[in-house]
N, C-alpha and C positions, 0 to 999 in steps of 0.2 A: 504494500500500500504506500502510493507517493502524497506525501503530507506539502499542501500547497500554502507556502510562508504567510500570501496575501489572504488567504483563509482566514489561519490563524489567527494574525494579528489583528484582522478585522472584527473577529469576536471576541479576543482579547484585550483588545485595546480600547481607549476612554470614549467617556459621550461628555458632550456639555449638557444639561438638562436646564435650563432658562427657567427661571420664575416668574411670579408675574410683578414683583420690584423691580425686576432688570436684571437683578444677579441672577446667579445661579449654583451650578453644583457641577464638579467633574469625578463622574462617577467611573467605574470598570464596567466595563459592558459583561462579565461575567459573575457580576456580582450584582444584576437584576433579577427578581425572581417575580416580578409579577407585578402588575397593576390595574387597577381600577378608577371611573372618574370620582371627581372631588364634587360633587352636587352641581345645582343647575347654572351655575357661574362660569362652568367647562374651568379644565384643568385635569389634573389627575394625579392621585396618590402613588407613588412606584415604590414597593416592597423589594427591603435588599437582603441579602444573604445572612450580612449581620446585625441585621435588625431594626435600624433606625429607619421612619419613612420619611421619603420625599414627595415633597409639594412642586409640585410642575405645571407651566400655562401651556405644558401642551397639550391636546386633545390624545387620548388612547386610544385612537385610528394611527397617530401621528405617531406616537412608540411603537406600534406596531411597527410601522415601516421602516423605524430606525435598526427594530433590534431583528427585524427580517421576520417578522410573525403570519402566520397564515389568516387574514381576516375573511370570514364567513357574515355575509351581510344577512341581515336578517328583517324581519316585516317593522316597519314603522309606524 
């Protein structure tokens, strides 16, 4: 099995996560294990490995796409 560098470092390597101050958070992209929105103000909570959560302005369609996730759209 040939192990592709840009693979790796792509899943292991950081994200910025923006808040909605301005700042943000530079997280390990393998140290996300999940998230859900933050109520009807859009945002969204991300669950990390070691525990602390993060507050994010960005919608969890949008972490999807950053962290390559499969989204299943569903009825509205």
């Amino acid at each position: 099995m040939e192990l592709n560098m840009a693979e790796t470092e792509e899943q292991n390597g950081f994200v910025f996560l923006p808040s909605v101050t301005g700042e943000g958070v530079l997280i390990k992209r393998s140290q996300v294990v999940g998230s859900r929105p933050n109520g009807p103000n859009g945002g969204a909570v991300v669950y990390t490995a070691a525990g602390p959560s993060i507050y994010t302005s960005l919608q969890t369609s949008q972490l999807a796409k950053i962290f390559d996730a499969e989204v299943i759209e569903g009825p509205r």
